[in-house]
mmCIF file of the N, C-alpha and C atoms, coordinates in Angstrom:
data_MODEL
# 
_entry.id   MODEL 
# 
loop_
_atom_site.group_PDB 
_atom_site.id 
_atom_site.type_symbol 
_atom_site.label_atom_id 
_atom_site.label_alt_id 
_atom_site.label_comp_id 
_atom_site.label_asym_id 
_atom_site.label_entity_id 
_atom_site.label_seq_id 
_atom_site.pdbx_PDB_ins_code 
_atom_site.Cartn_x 
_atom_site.Cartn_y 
_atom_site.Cartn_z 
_atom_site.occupancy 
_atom_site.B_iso_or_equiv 
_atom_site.pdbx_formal_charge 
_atom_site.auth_seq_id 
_atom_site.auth_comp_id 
_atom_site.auth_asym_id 
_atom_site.auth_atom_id 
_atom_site.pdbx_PDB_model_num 
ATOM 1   N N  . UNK A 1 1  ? 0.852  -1.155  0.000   1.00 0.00 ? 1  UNK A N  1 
ATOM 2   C CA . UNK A 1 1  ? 0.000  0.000   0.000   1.00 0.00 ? 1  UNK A CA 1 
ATOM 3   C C  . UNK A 1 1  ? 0.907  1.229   0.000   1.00 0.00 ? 1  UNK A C  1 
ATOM 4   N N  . UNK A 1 2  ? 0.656  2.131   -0.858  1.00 0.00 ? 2  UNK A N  1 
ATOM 5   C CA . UNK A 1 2  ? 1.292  3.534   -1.106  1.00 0.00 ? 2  UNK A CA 1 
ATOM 6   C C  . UNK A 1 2  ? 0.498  4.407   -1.078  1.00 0.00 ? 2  UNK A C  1 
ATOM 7   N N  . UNK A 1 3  ? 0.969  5.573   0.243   1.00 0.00 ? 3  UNK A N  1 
ATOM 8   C CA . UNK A 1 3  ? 0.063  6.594   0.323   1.00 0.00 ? 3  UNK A CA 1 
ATOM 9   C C  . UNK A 1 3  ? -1.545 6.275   0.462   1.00 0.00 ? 3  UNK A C  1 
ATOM 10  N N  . UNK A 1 4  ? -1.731 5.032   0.846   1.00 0.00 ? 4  UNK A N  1 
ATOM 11  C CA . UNK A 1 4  ? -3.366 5.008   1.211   1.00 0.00 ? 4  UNK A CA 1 
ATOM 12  C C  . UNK A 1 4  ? -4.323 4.047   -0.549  1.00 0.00 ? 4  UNK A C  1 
ATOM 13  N N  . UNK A 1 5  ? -3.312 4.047   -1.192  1.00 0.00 ? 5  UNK A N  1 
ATOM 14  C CA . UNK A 1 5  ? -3.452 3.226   -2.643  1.00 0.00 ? 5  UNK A CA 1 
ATOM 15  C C  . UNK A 1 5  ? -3.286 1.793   -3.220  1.00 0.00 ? 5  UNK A C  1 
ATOM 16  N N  . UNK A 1 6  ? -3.279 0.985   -3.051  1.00 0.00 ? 6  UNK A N  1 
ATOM 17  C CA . UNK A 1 6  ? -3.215 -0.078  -3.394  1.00 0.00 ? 6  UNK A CA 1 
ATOM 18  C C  . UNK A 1 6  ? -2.257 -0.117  -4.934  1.00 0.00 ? 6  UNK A C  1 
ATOM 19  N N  . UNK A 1 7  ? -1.387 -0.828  -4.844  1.00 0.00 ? 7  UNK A N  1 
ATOM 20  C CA . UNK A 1 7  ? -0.136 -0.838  -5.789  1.00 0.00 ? 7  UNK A CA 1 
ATOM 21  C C  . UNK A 1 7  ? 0.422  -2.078  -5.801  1.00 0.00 ? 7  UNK A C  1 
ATOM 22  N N  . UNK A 1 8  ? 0.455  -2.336  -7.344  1.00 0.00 ? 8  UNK A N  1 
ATOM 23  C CA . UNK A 1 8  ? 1.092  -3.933  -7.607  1.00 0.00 ? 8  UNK A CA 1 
ATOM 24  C C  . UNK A 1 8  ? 2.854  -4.164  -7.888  1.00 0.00 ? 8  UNK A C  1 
ATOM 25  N N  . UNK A 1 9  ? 3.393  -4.749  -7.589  1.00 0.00 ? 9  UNK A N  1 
ATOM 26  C CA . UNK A 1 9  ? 4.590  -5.024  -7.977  1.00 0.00 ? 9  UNK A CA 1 
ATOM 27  C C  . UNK A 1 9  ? 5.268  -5.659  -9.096  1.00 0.00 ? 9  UNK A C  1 
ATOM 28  N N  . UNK A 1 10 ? 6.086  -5.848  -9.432  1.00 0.00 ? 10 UNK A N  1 
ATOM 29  C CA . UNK A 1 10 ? 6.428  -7.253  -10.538 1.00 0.00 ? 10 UNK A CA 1 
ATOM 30  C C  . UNK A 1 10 ? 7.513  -7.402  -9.674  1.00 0.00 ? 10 UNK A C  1 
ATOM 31  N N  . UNK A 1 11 ? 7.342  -9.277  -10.268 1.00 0.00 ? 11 UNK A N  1 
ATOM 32  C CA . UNK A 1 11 ? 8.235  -10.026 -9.202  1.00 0.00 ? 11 UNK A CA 1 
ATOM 33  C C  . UNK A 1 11 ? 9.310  -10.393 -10.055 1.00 0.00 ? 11 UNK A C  1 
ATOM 34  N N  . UNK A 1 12 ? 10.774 -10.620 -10.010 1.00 0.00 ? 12 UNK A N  1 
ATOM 35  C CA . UNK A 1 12 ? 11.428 -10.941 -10.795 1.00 0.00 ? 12 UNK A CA 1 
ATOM 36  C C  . UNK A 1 12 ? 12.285 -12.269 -10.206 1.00 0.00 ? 12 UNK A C  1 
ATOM 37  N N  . UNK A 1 13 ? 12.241 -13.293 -10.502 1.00 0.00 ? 13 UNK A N  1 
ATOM 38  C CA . UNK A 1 13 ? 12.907 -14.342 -10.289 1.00 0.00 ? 13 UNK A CA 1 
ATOM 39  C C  . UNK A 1 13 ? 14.596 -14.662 -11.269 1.00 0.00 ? 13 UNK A C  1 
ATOM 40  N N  . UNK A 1 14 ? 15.302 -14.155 -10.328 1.00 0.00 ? 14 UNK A N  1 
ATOM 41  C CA . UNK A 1 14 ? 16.852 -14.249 -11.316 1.00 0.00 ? 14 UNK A CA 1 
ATOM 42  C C  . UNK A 1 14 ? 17.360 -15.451 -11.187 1.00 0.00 ? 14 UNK A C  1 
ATOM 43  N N  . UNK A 1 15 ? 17.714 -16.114 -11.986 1.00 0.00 ? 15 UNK A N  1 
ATOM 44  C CA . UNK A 1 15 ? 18.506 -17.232 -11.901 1.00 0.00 ? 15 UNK A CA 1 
ATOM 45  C C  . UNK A 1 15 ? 19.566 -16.920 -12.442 1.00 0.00 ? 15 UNK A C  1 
ATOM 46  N N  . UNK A 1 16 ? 20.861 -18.307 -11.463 1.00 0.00 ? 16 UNK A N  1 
ATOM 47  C CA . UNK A 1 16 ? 22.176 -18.472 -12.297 1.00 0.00 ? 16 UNK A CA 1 
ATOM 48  C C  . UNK A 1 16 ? 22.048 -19.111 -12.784 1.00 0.00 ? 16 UNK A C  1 
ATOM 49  N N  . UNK A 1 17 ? 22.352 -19.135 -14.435 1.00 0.00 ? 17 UNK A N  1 
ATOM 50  C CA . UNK A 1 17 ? 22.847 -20.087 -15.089 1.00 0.00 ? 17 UNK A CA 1 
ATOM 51  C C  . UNK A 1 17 ? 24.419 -20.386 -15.299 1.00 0.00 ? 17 UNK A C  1 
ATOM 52  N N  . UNK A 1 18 ? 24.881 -21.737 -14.442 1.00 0.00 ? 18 UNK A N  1 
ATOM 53  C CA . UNK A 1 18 ? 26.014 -21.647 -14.628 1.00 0.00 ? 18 UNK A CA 1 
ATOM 54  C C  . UNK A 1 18 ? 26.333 -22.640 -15.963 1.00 0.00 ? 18 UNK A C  1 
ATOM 55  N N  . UNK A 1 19 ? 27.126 -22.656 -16.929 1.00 0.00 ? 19 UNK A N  1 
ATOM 56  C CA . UNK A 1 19 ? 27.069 -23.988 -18.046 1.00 0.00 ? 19 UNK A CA 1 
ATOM 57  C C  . UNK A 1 19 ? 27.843 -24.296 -18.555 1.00 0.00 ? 19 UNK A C  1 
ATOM 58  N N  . UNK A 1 20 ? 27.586 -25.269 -19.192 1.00 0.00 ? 20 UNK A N  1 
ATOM 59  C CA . UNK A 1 20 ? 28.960 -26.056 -19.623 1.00 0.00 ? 20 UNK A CA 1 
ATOM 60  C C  . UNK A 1 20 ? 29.294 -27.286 -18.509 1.00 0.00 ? 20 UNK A C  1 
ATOM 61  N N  . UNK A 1 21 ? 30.143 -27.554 -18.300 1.00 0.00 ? 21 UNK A N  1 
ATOM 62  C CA . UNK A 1 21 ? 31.167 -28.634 -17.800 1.00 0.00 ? 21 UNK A CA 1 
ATOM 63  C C  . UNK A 1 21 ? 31.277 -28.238 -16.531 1.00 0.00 ? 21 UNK A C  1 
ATOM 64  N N  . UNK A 1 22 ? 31.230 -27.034 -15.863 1.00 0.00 ? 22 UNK A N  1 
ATOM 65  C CA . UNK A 1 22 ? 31.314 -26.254 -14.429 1.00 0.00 ? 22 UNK A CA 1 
ATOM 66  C C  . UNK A 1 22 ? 29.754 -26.529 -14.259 1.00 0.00 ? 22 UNK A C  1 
ATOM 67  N N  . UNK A 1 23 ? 28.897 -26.470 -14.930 1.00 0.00 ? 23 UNK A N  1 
ATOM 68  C CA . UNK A 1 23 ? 27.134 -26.219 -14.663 1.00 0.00 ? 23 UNK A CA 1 
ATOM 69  C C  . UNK A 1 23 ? 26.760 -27.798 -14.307 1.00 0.00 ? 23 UNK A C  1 
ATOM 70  N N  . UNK A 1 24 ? 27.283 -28.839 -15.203 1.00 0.00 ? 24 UNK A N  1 
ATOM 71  C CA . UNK A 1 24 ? 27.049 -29.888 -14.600 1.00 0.00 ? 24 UNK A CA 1 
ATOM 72  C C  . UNK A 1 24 ? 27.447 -30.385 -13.213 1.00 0.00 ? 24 UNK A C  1 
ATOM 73  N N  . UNK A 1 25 ? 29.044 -30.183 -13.241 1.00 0.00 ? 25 UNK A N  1 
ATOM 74  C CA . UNK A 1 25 ? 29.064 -30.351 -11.760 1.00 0.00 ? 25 UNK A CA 1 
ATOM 75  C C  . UNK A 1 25 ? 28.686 -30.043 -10.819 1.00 0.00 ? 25 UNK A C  1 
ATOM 76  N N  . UNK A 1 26 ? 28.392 -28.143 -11.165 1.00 0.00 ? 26 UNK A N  1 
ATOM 77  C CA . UNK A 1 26 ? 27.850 -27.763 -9.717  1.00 0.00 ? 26 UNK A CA 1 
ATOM 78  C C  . UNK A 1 26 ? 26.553 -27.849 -9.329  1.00 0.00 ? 26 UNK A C  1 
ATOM 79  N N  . UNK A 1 27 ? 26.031 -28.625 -10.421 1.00 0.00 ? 27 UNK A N  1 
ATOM 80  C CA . UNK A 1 27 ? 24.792 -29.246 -10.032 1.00 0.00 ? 27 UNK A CA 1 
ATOM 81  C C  . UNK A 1 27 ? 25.023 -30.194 -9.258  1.00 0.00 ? 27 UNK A C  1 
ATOM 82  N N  . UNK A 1 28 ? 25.738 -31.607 -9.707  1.00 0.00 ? 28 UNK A N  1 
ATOM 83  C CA . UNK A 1 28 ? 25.883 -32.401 -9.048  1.00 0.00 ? 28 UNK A CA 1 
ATOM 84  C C  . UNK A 1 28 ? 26.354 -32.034 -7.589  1.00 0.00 ? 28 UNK A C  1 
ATOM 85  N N  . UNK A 1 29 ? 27.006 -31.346 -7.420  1.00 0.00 ? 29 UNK A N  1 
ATOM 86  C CA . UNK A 1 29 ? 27.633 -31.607 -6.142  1.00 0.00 ? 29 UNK A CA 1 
ATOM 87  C C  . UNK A 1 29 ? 26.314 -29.814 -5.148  1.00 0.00 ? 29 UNK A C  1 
ATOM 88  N N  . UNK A 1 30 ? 25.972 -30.072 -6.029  1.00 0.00 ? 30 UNK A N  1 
ATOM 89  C CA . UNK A 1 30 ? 24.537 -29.167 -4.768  1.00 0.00 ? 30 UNK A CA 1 
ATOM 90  C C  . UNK A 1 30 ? 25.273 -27.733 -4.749  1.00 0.00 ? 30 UNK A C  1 
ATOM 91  N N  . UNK A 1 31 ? 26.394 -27.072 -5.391  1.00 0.00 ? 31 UNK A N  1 
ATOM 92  C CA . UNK A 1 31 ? 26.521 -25.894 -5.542  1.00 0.00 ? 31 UNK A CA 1 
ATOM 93  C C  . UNK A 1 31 ? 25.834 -24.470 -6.510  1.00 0.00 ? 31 UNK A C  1 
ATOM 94  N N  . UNK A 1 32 ? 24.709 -25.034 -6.964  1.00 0.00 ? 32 UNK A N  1 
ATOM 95  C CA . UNK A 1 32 ? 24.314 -24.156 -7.432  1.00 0.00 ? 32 UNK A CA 1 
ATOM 96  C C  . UNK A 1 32 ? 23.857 -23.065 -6.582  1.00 0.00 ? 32 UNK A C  1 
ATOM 97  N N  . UNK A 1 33 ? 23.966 -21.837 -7.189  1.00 0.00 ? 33 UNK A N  1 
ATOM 98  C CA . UNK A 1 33 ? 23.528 -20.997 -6.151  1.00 0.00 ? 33 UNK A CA 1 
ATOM 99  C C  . UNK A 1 33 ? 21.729 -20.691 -6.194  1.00 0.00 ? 33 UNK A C  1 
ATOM 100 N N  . UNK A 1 34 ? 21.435 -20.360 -5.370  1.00 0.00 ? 34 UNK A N  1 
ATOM 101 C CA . UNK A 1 34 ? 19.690 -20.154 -5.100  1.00 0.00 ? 34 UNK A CA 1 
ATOM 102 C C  . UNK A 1 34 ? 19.504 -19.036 -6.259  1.00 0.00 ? 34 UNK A C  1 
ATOM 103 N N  . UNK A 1 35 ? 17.821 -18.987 -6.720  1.00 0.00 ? 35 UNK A N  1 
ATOM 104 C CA . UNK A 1 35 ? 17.440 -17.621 -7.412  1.00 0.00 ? 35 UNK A CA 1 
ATOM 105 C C  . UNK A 1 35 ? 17.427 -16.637 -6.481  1.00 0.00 ? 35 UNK A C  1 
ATOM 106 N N  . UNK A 1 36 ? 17.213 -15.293 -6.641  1.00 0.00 ? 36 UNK A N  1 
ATOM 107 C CA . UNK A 1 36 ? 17.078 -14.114 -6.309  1.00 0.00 ? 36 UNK A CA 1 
ATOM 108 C C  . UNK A 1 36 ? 15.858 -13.581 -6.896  1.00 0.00 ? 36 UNK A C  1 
ATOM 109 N N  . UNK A 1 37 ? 14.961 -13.228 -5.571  1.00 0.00 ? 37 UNK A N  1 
ATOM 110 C CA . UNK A 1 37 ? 13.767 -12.732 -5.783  1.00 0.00 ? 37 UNK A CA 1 
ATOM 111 C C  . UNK A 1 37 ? 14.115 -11.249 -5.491  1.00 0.00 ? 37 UNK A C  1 
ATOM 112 N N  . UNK A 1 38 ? 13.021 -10.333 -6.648  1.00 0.00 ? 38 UNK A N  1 
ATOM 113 C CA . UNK A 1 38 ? 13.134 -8.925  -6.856  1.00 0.00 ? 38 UNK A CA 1 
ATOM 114 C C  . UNK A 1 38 ? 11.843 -8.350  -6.877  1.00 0.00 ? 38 UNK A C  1 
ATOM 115 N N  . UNK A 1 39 ? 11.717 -7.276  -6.265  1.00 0.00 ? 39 UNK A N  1 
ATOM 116 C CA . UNK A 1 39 ? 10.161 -6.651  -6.670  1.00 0.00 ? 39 UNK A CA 1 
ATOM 117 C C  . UNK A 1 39 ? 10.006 -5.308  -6.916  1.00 0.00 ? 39 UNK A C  1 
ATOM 118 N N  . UNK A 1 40 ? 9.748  -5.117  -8.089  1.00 0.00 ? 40 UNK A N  1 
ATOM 119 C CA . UNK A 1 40 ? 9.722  -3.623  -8.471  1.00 0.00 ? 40 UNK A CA 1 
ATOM 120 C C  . UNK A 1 40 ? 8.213  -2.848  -9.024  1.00 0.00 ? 40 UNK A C  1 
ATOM 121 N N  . UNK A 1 41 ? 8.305  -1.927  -7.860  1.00 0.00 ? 41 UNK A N  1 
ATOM 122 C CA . UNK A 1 41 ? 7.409  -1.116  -8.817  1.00 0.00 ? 41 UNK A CA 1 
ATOM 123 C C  . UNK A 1 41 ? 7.148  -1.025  -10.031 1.00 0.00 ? 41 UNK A C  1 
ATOM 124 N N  . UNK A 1 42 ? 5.823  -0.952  -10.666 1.00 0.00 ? 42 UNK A N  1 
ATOM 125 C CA . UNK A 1 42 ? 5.982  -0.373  -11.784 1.00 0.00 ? 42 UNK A CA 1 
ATOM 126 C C  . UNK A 1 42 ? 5.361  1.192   -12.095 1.00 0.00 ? 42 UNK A C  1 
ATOM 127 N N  . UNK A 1 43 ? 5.493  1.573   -13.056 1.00 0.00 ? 43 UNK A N  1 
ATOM 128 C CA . UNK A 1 43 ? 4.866  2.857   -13.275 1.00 0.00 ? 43 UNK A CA 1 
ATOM 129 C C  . UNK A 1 43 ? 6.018  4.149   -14.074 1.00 0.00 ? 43 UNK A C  1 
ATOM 130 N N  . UNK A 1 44 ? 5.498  5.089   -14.003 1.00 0.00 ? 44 UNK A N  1 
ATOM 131 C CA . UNK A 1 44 ? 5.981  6.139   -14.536 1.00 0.00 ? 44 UNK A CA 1 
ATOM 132 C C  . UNK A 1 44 ? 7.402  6.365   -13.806 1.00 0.00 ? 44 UNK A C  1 
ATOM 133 N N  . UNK A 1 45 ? 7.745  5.946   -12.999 1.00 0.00 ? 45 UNK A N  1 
ATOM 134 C CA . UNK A 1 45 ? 9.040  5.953   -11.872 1.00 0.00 ? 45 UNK A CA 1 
ATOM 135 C C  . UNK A 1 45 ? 8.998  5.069   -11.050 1.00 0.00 ? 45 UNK A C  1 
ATOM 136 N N  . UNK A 1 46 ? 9.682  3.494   -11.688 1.00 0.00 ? 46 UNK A N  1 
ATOM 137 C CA . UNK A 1 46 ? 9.767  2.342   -11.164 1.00 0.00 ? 46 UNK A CA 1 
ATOM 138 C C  . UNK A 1 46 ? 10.382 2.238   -9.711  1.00 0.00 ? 46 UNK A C  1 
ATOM 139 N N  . UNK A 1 47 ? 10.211 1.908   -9.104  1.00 0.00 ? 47 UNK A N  1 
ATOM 140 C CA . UNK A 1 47 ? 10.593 2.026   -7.718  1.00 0.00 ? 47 UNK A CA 1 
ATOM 141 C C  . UNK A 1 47 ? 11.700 0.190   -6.884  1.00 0.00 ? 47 UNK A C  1 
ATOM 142 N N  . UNK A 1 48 ? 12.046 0.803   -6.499  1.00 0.00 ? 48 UNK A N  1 
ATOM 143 C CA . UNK A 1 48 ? 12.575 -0.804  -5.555  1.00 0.00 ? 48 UNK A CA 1 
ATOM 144 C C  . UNK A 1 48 ? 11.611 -1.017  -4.504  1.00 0.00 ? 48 UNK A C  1 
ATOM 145 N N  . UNK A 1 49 ? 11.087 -1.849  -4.195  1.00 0.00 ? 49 UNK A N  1 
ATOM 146 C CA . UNK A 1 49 ? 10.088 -2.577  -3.346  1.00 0.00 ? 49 UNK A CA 1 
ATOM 147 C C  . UNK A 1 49 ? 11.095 -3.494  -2.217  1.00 0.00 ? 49 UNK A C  1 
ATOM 148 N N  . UNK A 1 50 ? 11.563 -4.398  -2.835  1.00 0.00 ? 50 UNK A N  1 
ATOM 149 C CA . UNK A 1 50 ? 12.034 -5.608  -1.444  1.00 0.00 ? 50 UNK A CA 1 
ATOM 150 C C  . UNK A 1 50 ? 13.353 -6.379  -2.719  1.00 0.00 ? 50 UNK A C  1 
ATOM 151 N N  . UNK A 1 51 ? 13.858 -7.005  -1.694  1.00 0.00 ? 51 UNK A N  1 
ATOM 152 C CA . UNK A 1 51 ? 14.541 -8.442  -2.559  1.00 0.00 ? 51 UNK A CA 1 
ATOM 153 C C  . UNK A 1 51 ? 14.825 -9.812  -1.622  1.00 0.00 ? 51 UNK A C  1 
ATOM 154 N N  . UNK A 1 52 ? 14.675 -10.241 -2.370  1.00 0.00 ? 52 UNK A N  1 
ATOM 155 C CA . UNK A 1 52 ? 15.452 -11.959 -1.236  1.00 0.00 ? 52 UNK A CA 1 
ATOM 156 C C  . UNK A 1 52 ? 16.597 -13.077 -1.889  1.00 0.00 ? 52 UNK A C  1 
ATOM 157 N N  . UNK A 1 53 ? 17.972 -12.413 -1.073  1.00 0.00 ? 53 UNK A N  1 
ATOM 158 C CA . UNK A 1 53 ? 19.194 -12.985 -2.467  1.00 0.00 ? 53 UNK A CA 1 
ATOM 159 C C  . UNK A 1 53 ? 20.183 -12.782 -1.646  1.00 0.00 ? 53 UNK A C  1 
ATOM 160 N N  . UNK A 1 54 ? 21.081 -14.206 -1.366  1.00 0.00 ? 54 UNK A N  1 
ATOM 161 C CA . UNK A 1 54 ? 21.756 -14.024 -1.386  1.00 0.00 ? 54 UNK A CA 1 
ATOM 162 C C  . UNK A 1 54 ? 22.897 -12.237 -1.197  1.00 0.00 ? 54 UNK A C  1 
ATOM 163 N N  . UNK A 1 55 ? 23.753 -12.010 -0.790  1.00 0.00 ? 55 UNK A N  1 
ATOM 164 C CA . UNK A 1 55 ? 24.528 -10.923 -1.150  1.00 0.00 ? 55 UNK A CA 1 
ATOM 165 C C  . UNK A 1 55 ? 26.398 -11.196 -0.944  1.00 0.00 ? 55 UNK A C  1 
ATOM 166 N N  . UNK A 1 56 ? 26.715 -12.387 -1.314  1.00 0.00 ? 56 UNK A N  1 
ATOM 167 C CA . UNK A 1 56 ? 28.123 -12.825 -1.064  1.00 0.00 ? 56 UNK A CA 1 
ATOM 168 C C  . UNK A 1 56 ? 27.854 -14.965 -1.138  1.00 0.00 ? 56 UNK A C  1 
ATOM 169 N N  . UNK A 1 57 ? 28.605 -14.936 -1.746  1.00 0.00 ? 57 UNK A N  1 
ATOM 170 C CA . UNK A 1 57 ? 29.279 -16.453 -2.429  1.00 0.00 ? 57 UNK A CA 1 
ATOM 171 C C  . UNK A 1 57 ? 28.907 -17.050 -1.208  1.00 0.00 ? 57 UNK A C  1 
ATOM 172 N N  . UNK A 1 58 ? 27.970 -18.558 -1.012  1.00 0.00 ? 58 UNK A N  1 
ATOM 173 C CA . UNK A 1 58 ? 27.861 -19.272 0.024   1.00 0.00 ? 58 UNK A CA 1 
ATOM 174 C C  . UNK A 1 58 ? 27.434 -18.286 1.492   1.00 0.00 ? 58 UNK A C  1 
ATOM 175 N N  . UNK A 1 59 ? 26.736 -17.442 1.011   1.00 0.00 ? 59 UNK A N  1 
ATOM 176 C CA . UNK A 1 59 ? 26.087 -16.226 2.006   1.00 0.00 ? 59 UNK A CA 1 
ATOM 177 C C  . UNK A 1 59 ? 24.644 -16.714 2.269   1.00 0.00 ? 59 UNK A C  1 
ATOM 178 N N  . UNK A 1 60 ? 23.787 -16.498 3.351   1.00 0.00 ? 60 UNK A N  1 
ATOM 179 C CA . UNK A 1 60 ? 22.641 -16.929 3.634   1.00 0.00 ? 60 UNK A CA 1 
ATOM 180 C C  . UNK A 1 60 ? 21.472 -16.249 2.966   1.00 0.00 ? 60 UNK A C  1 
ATOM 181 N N  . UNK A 1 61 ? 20.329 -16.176 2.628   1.00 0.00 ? 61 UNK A N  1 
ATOM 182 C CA . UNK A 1 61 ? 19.494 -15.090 2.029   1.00 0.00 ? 61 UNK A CA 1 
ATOM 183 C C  . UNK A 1 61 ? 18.898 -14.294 2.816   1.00 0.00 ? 61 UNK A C  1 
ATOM 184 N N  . UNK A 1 62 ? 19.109 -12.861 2.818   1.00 0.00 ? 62 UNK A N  1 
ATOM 185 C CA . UNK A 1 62 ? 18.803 -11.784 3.061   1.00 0.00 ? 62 UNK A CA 1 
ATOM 186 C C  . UNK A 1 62 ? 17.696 -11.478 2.487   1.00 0.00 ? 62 UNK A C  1 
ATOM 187 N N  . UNK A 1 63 ? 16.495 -10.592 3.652   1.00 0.00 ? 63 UNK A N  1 
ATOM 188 C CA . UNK A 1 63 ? 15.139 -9.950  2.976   1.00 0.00 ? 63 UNK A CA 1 
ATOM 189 C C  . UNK A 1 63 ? 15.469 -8.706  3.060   1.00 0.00 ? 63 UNK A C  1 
ATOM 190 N N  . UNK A 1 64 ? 15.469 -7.975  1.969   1.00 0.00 ? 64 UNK A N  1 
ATOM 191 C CA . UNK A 1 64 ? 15.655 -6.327  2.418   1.00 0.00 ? 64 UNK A CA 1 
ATOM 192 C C  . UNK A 1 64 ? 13.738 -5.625  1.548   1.00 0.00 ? 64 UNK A C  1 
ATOM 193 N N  . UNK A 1 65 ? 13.316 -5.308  2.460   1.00 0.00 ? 65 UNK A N  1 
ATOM 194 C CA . UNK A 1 65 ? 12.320 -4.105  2.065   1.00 0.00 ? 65 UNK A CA 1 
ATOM 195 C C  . UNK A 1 65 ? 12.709 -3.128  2.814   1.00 0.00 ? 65 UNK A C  1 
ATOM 196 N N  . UNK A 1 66 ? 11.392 -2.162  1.877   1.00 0.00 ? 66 UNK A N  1 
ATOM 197 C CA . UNK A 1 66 ? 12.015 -0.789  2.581   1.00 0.00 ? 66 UNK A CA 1 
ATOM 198 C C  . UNK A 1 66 ? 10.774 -0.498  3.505   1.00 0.00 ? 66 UNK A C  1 
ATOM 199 N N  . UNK A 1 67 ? 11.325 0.648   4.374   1.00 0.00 ? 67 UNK A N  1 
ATOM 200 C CA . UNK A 1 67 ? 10.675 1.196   5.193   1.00 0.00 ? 67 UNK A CA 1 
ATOM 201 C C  . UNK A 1 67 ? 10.583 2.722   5.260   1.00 0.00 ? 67 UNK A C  1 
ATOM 202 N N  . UNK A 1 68 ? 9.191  2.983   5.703   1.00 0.00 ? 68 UNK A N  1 
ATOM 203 C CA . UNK A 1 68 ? 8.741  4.522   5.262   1.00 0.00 ? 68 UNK A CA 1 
ATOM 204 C C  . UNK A 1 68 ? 9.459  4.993   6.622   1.00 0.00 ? 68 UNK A C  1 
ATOM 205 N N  . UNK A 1 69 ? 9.188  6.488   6.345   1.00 0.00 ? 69 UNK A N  1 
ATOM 206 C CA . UNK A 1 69 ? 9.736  7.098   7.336   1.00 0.00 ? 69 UNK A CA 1 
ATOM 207 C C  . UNK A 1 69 ? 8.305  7.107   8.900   1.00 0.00 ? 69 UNK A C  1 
ATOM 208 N N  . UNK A 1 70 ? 9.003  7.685   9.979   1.00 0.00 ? 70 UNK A N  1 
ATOM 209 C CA . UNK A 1 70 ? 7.862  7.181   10.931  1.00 0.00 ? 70 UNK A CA 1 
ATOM 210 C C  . UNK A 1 70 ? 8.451  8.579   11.736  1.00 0.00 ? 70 UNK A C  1 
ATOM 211 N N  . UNK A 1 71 ? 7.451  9.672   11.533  1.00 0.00 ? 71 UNK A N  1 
ATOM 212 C CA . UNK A 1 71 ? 7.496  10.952  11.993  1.00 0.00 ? 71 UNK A CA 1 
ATOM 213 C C  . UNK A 1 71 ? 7.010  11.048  13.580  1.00 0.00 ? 71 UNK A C  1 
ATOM 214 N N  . UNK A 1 72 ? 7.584  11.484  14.203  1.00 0.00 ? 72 UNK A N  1 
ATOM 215 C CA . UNK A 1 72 ? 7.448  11.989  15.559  1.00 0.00 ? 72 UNK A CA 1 
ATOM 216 C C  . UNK A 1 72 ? 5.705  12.839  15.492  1.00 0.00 ? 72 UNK A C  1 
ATOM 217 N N  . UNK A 1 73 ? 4.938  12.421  16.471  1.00 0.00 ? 73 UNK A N  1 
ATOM 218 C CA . UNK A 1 73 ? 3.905  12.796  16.562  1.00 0.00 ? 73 UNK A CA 1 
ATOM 219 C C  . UNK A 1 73 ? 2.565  12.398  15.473  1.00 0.00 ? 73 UNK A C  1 
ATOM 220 N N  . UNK A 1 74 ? 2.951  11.544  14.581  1.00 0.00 ? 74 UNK A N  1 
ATOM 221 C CA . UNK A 1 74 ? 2.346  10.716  13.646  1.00 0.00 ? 74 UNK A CA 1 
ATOM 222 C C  . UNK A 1 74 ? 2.147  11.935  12.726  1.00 0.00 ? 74 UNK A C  1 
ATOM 223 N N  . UNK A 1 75 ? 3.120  12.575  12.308  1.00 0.00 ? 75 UNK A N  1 
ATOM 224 C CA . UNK A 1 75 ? 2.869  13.768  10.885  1.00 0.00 ? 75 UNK A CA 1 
ATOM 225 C C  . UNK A 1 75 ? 2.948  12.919  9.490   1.00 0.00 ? 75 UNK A C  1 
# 
C-alpha cells in the first residue's frame, strides 16, 4: 500500500545459469547458487520494493524491504 493506494509489484525471479562442464558439476555436487527474488514497482518511476538474495558467495538469504519514514507525533 502507497500513500493510502493499493499498488502492484512485478516479481522478478533471477537465476544463475552456470554452463557447460562447471554447470554440470555444480549441479551435481549441490553448488548451485539459489534464485534471487526482486520486486519492483511499476509505473511512470519504477521504484525498488524488497529483494530476497543471497549478497556474497555461500552467504545466507537476506530480505531487504524498505521502510517509510515514521514521523514523531504521527505527521
Amino acid at each position: 500500500m502507497s500513500a493510502g493506494a493499493a499498488r502492484e509489484a512485478i516479481h522478478y525471479v533471477l537465476k544463475v545459469d552456470i554452463g557447460g562442464f562447471m554447470g554440470f558439476f555444480a549441479g551435481l555436487a549441490g553448488k548451485q547458487p539459489p534464485d534471487s527474488h526482486v520486486w519492483i514497482l511499476d509505473g511512470d518511476a519504477p521504484a525498488f520494493i524488497g529483494a530476497e538474495e543471497p549478497l556474497y558467495v555461500h552467504g545466507p538469504l537476506w530480505r531487504i524491504h524498505l521502510v517509510g519514514p515514521s514521523w514523531p507525533g504521527g505527521q
